[in-house]
C-alpha atoms as a printed R data frame, in Angstrom:
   type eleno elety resid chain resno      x       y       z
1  ATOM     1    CA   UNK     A     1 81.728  47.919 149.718
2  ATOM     2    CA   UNK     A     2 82.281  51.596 148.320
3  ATOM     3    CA   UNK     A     3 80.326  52.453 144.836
4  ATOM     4    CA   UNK     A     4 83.977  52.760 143.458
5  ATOM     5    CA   UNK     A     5 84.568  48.667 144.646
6  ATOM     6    CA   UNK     A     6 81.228  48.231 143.263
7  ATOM     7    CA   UNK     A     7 82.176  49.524 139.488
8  ATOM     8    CA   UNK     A     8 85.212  48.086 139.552
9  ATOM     9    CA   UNK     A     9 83.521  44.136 139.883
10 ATOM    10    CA   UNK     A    10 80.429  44.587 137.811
11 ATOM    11    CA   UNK     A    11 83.429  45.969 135.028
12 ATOM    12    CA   UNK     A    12 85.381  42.674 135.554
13 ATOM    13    CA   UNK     A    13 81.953  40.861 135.272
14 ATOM    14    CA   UNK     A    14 81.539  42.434 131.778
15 ATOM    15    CA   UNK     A    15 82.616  40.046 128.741
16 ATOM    16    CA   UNK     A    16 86.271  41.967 126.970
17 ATOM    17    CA   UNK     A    17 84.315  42.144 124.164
18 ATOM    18    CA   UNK     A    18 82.113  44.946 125.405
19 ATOM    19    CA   UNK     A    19 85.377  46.790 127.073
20 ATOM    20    CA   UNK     A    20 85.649  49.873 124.475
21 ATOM    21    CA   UNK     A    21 81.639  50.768 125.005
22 ATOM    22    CA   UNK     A    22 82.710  50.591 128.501
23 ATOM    23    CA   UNK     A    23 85.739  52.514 128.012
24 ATOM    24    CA   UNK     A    24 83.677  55.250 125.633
25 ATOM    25    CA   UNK     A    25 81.074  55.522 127.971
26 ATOM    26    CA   UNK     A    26 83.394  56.528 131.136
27 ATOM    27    CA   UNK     A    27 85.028  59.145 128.617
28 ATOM    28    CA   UNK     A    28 81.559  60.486 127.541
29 ATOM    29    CA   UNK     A    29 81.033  60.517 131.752
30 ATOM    30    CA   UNK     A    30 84.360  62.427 132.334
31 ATOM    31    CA   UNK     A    31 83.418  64.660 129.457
32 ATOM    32    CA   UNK     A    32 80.271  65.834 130.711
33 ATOM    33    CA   UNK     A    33 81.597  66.081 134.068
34 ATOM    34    CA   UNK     A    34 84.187  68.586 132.643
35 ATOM    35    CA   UNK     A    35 81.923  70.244 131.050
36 ATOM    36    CA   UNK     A    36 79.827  70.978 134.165
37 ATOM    37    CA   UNK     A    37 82.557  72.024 136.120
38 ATOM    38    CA   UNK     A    38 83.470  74.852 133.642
39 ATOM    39    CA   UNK     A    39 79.937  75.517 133.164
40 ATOM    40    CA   UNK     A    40 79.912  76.010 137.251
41 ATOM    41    CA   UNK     A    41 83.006  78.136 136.690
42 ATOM    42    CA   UNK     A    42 81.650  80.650 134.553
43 ATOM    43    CA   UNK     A    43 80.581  83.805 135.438
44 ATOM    44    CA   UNK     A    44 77.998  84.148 133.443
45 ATOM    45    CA   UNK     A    45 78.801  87.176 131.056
46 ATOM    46    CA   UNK     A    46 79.996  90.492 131.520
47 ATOM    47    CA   UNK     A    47 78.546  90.220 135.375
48 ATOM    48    CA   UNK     A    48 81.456  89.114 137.004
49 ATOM    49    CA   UNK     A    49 83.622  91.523 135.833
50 ATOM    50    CA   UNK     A    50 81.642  94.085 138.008
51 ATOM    51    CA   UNK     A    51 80.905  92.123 140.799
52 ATOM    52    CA   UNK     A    52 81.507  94.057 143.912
53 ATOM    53    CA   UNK     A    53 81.439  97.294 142.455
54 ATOM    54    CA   UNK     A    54 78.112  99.614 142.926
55 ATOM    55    CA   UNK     A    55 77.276 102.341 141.013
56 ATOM    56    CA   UNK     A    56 74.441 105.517 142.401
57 ATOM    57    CA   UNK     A    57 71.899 106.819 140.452
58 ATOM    58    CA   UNK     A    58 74.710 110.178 139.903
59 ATOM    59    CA   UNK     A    59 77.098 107.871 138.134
60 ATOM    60    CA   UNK     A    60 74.280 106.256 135.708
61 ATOM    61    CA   UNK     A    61 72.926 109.893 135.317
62 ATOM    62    CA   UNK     A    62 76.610 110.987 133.933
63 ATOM    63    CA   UNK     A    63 77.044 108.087 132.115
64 ATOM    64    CA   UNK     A    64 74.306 108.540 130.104
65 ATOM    65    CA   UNK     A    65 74.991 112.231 129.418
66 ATOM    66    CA   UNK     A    66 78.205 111.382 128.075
67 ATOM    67    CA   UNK     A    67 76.780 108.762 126.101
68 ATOM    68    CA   UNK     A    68 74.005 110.180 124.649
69 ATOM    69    CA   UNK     A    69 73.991 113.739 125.582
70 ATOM    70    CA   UNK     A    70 75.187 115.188 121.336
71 ATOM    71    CA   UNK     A    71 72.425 112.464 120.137
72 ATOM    72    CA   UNK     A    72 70.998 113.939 117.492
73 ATOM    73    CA   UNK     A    73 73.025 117.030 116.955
74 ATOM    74    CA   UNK     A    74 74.190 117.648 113.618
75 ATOM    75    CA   UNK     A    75 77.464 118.974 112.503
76 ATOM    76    CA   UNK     A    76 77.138 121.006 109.402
């Protein structure tokens, strides 16, 4: 018997009174399992928008010129 077959009889075994827990707890189950999937799905941040792309020590060097490089410099 699959665990599917197996659900499915101890559910019919359960008095109808005690359907809607049932029924709230298989939501609550679907819930978290879409919530794991998406979770899965992320890319965690800002990462995956650069994944694949590689960057030498040159580039960071320029970067940070550019960046920072009138730090400090007043204009009067």
């Amino acid at each position: 018997m699959s665990t599917k077959e197996l659900i499915l009889k101890e559910i019919e075994e359960i008095p109808e009174s005690y359907w809607e827990e049932v029924l709230s707890l298989v939501q609550t189950i679907k819930k978290i399992t879409q919530l794991k999937k998406e979770k899965e799905e992320y890319s965690g941040g800002l990462g995956g928008l650069w994944k694949g792309v590689e960057f030498s020590e040159e580039d960071i060097a320029d970067a940070r010129k550019e960046m920072w490089g009138s730090l400090g410099e007043r204009k009067v």
